[in-house]
N, CA, C and O atoms as a DFTB+ gen file, in Angstrom:
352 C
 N C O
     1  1      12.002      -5.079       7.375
     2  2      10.577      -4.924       7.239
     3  2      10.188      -5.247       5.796
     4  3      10.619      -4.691       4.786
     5  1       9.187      -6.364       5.881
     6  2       8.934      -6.412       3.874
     7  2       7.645      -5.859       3.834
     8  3       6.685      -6.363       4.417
     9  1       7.607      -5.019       3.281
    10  2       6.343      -4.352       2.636
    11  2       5.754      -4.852       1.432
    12  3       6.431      -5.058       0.425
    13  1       4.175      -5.113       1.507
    14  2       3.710      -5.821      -0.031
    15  2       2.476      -4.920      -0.183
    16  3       1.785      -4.748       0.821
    17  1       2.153      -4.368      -1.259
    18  2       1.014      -3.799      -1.866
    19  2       0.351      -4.756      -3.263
    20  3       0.894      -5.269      -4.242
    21  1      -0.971      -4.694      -2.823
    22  2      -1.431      -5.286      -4.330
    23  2      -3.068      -4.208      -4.272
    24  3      -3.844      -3.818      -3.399
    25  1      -2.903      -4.067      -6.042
    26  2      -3.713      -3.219      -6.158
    27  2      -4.760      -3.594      -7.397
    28  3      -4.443      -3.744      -8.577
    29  1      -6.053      -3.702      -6.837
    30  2      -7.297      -3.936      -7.724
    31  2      -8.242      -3.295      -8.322
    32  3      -8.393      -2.131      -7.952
    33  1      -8.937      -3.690      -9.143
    34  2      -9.855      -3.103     -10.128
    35  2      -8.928      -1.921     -10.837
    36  3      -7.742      -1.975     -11.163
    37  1     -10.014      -0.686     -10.980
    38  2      -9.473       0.234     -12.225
    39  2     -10.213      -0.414     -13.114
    40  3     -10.640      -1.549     -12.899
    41  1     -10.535       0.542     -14.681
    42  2     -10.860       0.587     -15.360
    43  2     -10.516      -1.003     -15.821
    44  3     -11.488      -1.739     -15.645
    45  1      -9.718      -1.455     -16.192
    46  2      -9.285      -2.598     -16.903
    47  2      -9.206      -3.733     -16.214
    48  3      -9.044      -4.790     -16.824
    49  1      -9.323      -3.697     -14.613
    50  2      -9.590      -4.409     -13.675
    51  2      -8.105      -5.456     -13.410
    52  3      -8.028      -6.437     -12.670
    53  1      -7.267      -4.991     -14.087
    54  2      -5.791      -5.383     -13.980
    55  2      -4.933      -5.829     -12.661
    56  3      -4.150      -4.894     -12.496
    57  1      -4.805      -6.364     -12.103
    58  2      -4.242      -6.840     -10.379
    59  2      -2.577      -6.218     -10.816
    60  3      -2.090      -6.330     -11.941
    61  1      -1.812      -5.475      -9.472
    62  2      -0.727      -4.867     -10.040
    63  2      -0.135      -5.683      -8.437
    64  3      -0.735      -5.305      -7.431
    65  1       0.851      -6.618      -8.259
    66  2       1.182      -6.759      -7.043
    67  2       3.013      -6.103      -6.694
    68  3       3.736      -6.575      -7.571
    69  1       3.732      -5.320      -5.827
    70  2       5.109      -5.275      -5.486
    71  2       5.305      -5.656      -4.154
    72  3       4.414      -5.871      -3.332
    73  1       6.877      -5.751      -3.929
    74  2       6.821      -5.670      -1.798
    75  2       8.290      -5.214      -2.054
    76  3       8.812      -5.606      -3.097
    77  1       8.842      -4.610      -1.403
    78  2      10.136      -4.508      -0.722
    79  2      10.488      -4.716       0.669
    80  3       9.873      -4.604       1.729
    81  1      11.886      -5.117       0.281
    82  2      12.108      -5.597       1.708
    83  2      13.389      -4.525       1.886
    84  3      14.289      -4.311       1.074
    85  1      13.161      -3.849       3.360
    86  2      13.745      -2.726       3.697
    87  2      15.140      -3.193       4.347
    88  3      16.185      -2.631       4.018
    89  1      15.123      -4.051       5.112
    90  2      16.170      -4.550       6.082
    91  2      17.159      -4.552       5.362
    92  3      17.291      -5.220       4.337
    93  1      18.387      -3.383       6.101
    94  2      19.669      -3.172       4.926
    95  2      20.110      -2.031       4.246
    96  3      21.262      -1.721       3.945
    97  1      18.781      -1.291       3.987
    98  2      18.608      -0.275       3.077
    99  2      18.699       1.032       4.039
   100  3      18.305       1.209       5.192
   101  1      19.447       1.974       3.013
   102  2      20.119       3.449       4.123
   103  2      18.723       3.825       4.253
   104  3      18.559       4.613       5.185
   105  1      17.987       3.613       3.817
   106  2      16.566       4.668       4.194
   107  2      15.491       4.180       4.905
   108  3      14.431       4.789       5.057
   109  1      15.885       2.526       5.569
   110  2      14.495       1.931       5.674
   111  2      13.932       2.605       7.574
   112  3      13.038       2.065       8.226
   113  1      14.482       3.429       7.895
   114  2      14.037       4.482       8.755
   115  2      12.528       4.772       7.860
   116  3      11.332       4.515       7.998
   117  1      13.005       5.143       7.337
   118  2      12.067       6.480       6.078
   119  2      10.936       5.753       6.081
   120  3       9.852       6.169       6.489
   121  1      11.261       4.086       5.397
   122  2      10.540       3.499       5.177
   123  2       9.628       2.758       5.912
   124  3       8.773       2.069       5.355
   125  1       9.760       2.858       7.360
   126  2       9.692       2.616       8.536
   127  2       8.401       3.296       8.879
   128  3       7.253       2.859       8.960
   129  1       9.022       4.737       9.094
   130  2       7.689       5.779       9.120
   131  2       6.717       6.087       8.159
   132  3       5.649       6.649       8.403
   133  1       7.085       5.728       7.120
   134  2       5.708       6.204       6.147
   135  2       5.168       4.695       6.088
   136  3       4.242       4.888       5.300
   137  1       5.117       3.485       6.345
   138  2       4.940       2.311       6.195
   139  2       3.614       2.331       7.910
   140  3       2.453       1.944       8.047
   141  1       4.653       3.008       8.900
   142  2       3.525       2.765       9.987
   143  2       2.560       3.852       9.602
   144  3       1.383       3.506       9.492
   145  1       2.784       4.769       9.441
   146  2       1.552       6.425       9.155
   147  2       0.638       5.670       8.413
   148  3      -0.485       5.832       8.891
   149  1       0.632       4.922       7.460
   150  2       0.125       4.599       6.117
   151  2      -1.128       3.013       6.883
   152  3      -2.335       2.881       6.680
   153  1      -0.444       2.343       7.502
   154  2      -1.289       1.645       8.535
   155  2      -2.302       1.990       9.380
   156  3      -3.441       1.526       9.424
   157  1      -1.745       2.932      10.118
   158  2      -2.225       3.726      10.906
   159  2      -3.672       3.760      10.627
   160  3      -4.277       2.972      11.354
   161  1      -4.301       4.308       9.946
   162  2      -5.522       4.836       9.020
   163  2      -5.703       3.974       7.888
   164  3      -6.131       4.410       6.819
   165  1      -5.383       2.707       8.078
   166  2      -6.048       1.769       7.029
   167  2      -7.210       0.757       7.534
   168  3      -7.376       0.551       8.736
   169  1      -7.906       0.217       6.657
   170  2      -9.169      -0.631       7.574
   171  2      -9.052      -2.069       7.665
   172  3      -8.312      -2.629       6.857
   173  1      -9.488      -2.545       8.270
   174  2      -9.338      -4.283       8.557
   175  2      -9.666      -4.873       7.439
   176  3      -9.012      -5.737       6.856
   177  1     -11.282      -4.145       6.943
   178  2     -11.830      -4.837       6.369
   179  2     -11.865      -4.245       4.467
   180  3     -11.946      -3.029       4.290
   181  1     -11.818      -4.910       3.573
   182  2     -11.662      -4.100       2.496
   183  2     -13.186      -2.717       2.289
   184  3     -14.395      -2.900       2.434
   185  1     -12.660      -1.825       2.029
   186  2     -14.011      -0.664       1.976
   187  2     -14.280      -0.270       0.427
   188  3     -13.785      -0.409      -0.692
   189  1     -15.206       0.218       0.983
   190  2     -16.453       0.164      -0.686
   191  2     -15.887       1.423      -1.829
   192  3     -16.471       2.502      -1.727
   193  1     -15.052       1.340      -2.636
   194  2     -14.784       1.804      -3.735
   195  2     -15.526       2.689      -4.224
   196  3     -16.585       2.934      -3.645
   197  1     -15.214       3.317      -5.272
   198  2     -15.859       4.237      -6.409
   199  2     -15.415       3.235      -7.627
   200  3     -14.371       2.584      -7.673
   201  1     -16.888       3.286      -8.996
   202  2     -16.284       2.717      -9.987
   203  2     -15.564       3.153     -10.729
   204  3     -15.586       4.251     -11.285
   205  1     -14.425       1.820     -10.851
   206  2     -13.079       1.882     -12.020
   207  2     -12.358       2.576     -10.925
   208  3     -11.198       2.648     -11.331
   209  1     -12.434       3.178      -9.641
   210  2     -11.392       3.356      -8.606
   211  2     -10.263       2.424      -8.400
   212  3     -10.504       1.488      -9.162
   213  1      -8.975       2.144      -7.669
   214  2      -8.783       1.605      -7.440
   215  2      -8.780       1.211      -5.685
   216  3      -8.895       2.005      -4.752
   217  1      -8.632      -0.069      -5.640
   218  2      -8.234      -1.043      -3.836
   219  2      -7.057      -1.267      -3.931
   220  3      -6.432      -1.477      -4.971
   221  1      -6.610      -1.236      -2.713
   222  2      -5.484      -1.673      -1.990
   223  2      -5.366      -2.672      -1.086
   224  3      -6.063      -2.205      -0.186
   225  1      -5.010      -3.631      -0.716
   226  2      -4.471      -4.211       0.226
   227  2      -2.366      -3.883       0.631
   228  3      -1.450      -4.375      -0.028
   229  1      -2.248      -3.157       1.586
   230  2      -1.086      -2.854       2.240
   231  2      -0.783      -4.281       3.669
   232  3      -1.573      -4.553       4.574
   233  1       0.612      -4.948       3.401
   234  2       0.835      -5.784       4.588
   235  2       1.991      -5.493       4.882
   236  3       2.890      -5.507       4.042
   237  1       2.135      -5.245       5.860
   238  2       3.610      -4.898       6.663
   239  2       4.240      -5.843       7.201
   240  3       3.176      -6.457       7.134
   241  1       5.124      -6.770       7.805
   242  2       5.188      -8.027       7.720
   243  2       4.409      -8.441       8.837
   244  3       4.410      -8.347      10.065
   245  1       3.409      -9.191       7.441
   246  2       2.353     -10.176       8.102
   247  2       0.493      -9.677       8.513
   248  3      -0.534     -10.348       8.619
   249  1       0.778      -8.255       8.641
   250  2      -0.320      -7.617       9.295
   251  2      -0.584      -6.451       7.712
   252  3       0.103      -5.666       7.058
   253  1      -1.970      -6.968       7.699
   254  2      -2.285      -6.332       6.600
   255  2      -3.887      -5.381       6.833
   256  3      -4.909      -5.645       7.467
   257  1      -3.482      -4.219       5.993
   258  2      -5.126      -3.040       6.375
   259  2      -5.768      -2.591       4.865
   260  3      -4.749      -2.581       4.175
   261  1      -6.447      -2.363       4.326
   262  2      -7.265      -1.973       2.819
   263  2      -7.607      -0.718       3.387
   264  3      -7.974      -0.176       4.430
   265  1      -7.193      -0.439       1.736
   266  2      -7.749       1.555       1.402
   267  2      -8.205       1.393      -0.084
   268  3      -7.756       0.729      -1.019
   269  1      -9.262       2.244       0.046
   270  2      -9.355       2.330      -1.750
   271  2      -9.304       4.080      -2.020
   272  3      -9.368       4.957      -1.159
   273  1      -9.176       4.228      -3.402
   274  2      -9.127       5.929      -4.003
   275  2     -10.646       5.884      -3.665
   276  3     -11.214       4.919      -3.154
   277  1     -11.250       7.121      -4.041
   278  2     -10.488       8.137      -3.889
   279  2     -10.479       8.687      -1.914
   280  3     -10.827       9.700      -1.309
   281  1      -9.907       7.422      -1.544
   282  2      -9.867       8.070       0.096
   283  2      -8.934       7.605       0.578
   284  3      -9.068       6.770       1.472
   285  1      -7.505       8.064       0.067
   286  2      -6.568       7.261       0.809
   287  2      -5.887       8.656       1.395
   288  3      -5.858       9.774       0.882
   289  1      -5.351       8.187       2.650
   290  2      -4.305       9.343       3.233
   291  2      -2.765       9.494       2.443
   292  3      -2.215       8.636       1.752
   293  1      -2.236      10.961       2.804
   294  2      -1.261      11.097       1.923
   295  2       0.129       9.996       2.382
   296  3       1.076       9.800       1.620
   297  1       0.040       9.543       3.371
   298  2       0.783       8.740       3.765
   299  2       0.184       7.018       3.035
   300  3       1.025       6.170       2.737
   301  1      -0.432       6.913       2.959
   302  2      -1.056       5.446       1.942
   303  2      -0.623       5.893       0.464
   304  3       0.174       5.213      -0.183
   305  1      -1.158       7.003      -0.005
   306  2      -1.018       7.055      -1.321
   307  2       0.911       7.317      -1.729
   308  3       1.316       7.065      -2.864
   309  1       1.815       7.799      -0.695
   310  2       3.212       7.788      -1.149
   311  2       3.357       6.114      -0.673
   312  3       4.023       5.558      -1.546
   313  1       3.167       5.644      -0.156
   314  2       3.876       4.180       0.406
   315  2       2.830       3.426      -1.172
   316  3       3.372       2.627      -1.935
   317  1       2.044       3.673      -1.277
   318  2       1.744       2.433      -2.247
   319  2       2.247       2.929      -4.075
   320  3       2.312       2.133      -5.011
   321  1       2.452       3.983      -4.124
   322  2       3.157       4.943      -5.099
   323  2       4.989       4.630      -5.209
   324  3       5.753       4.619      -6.174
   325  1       5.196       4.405      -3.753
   326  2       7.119       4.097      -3.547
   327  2       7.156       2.520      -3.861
   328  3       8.166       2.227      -4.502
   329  1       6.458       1.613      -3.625
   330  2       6.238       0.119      -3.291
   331  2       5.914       0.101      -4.904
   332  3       6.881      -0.256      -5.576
   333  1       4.887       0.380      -5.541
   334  2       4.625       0.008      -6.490
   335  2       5.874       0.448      -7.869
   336  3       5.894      -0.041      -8.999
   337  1       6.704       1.376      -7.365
   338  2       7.593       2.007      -8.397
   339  2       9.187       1.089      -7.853
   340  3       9.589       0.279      -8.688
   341  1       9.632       1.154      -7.162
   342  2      10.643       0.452      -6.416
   343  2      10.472      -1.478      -6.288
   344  3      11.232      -2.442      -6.385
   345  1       8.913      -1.229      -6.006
   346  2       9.531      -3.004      -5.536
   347  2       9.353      -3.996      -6.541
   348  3       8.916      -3.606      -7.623
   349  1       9.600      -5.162      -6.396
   350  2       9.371      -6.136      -7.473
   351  2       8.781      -7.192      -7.237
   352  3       8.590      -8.007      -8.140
């Protein structure tokens, strides 16, 4: 499963992009379930921010959903928190 997060605006308006690719990995179970939860409750379409908040775009392979702060579920905010610290 390759997971890609890219994340916009913020104060400095800085683009931050990672993905990992799970296939292989002792945990990608783990990564499995917090990757679908985190979908689950994301929107098609990108949604309307707070300023200097940040956006998300989350794609799971191929199929992609937008969240922005401050309304993301706790399952969005660990998957784009693990992706952004882990992947490259």
């Amino acid at each position: 499963m390759r997971i890609q997060v890219r994340r916009t605006g913020g104060f400095a308006g800085i683009e931050r992009h990672a993905e990992v690719e799970t296939s292989g990995r002792p945990d990608a179970r783990e990564w499995q379930a917090l990757a679908e939860a985190a979908m689950a409750d994301g929107r098609g379409t990108p949604p309307v921010g707070v300023p200097d908040g940040f956006s998300y775009q989350i794609t799971v392979d191929g199929k992609t959903v937008y969240c922005a702060d401050p309304r993301l579920t706790d399952a969005q905010s660990r998957l784009i928190s693990r992706v952004l610290k882990e992947g490259a």
